[in-house]
C-alpha positions in Angstrom: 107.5 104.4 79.5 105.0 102.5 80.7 101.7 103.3 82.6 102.8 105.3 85.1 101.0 104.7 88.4 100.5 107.5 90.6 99.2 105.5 93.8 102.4 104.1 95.6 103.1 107.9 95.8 99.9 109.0 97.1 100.3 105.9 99.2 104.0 106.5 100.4 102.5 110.1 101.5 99.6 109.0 103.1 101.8 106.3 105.1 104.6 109.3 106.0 101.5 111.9 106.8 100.0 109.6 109.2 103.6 108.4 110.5 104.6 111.9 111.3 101.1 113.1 113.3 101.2 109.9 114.9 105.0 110.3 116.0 104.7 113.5 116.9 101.8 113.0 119.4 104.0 110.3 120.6 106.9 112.0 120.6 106.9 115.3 122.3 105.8 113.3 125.8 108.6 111.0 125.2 111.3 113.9 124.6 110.1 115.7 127.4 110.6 113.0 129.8 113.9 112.3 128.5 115.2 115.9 128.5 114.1 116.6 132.2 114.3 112.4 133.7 117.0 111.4 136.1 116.1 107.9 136.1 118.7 105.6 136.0 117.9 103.1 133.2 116.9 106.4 130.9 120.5 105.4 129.0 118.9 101.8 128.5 115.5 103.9 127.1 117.7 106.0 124.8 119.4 103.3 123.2 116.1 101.2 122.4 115.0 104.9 120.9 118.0 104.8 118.4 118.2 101.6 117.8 116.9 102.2 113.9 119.4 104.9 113.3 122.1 101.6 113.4 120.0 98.7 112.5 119.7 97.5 108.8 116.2 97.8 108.1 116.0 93.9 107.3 116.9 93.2 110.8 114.0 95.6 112.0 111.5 94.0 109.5 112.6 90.5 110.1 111.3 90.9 113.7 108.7 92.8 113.6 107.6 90.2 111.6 108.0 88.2 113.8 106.3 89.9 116.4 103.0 91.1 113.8 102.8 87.0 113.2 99.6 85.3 113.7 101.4 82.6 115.1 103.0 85.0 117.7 101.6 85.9 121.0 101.5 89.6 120.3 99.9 89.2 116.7 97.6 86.4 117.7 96.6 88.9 120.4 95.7 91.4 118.3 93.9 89.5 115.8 91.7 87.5 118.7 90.8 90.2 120.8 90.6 93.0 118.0 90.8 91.7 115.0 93.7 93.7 113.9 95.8 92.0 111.6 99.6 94.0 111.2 101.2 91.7 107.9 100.6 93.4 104.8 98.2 96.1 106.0 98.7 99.9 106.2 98.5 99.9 109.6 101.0 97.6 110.1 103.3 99.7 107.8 102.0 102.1 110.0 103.2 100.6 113.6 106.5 99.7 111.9 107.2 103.2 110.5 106.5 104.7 114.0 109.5 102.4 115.6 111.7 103.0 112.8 111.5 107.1 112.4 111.1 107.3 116.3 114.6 108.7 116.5 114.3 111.6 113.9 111.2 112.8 116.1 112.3 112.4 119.5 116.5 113.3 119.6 115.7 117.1 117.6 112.8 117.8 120.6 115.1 116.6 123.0 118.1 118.3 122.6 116.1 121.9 122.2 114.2 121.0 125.2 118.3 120.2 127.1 119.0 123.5 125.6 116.7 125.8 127.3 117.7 127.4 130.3 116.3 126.0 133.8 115.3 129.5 134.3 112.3 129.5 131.9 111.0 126.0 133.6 111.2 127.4 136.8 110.1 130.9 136.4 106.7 128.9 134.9 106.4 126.7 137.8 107.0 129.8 140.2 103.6 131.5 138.6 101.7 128.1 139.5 101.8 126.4 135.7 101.6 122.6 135.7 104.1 120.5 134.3 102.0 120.2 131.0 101.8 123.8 131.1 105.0 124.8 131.0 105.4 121.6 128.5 103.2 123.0 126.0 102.6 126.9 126.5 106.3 127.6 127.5 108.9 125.2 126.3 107.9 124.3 123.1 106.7 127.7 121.6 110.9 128.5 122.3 111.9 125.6 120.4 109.8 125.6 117.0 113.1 124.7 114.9 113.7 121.6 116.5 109.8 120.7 116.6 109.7 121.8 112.8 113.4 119.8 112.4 111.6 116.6 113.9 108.5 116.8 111.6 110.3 117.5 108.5 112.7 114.8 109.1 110.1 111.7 110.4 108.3 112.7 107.4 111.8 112.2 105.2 112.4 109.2 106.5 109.3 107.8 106.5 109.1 108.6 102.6 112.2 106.9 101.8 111.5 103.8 103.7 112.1 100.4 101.7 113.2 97.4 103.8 110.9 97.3 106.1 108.4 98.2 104.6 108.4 95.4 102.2 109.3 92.9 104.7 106.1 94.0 106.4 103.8 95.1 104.0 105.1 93.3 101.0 104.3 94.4 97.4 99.9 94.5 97.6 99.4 97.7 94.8 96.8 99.8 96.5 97.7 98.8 100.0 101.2 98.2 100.8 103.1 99.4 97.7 104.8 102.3 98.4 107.1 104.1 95.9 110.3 103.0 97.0 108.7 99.0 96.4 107.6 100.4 92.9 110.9 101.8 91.9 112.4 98.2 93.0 109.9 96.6 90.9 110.1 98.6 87.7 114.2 98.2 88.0 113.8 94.4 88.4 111.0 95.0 84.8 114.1 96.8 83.2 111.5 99.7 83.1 114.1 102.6 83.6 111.8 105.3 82.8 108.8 104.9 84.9 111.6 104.3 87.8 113.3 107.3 87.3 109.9 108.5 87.2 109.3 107.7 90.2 112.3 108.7 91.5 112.4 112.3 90.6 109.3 112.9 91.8 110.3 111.9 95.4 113.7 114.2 94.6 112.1 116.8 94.0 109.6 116.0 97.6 112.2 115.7 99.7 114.4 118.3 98.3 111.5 120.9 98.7 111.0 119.6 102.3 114.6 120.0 103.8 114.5 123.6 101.3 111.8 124.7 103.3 112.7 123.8 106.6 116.1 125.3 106.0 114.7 128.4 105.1 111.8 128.5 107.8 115.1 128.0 110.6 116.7 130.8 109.0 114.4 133.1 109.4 113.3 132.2 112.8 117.0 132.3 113.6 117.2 135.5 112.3 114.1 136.9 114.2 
């Protein structure tokens, strides 16, 4: 085997870590508003939500490269005003991973917050709690599987990311390449071991994640 290279790993959990705060900041708000919204384009909302659950991740990263171009007005926007530049950085790996695993965040919070009873919501408005309130001190404390479901699968997803993240970030070691880039590479090398390397230990990291959420849902279940 060759020199095994433990930073696309550390890298690939840095990138889902920061994915999954990031997402789930983003998308508690967003889940709430869908759950409780009677606005009439809200189907038109959902489907641009799900959109990566059908989309080939090529088709995702070939636009958002697009769109993270210099060239383009939203990446020539970005790099004049702020001097952010999105193609092959982190933190454009970063914006694109927050689009793709949007989905695995937002539909698990959604449908607990659909499944509570209108009772609860009300009964917290009728002792004079605001809508963030009852958001955050009533509603989600009675849904902590399908916050925990959300987390454990953005982070999942994020982790097993590959098109789009190499048509984004391509293959930079230290900065863009992620272990699921490194596996392609040492498979292309006819390095078998160091890929299988590699690939067990992201078995075994996502296997212990769904374990544990599995486990945890059980026993909050239960109680």
């Amino acid at each position: 085997m060759t020199d095994f290279d433990w930073q696309p790993l550390l890298l690939t959990l840095r990138l889902a870590t920061v994915t999954t705060l990031l997402l789930l900041i983003l998308g508690i708000p967003i889940a709430g508003w869908l759950a409780h919204s009677r606005f009439r384009l809200k189907p038109v909302v959902e489907a641009v939500i799900s959109l990566p659950l059908v989309l080939p991740p090529s088709v995702l990263g070939f636009y958002f490269l697009l769109a993270f171009s210099p060239t383009s007005f939203l990446g020539g926007l970005l790099q004049s005003w702020f001097n952010v530049r999105l193609l092959f950085t982190f933190e454009g790996l970063v914006a694109a991973s927050l689009f793709y695993s949007l989905p695995f965040m937002v539909h698990p919070i959604q449908a607990g917050l659909e499944n509570l009873p209108v009772s609860l919501k009300e009964a917290s408005y009728t002792l004079g709690k605001s809508r963030r309130q009852t958001l955050f001190r009533v509603l989600l404390p009675n849904i902590k599987p399908s916050l925990l479901t959300g987390i454990v699968l953005s982070f999942a997803h994020t982790i097993g990311e590959f098109g789009l993240v190499l048509m984004i970030g391509g293959n930079l070691p230290g900065q863009t390449r992620v272990a699921s880039v490194a596996i392609y590479d040492e498979v292309e090398l006819l390095h078998y071991e160091t890929a299988n390397a590699y690939s067990l230990l992201l078995l075994a990291v996502s296997f212990g994640i769904l374990l544990a959420v599995y486990a945890i849902n059980k026993r909050w279940v239960t109680f």
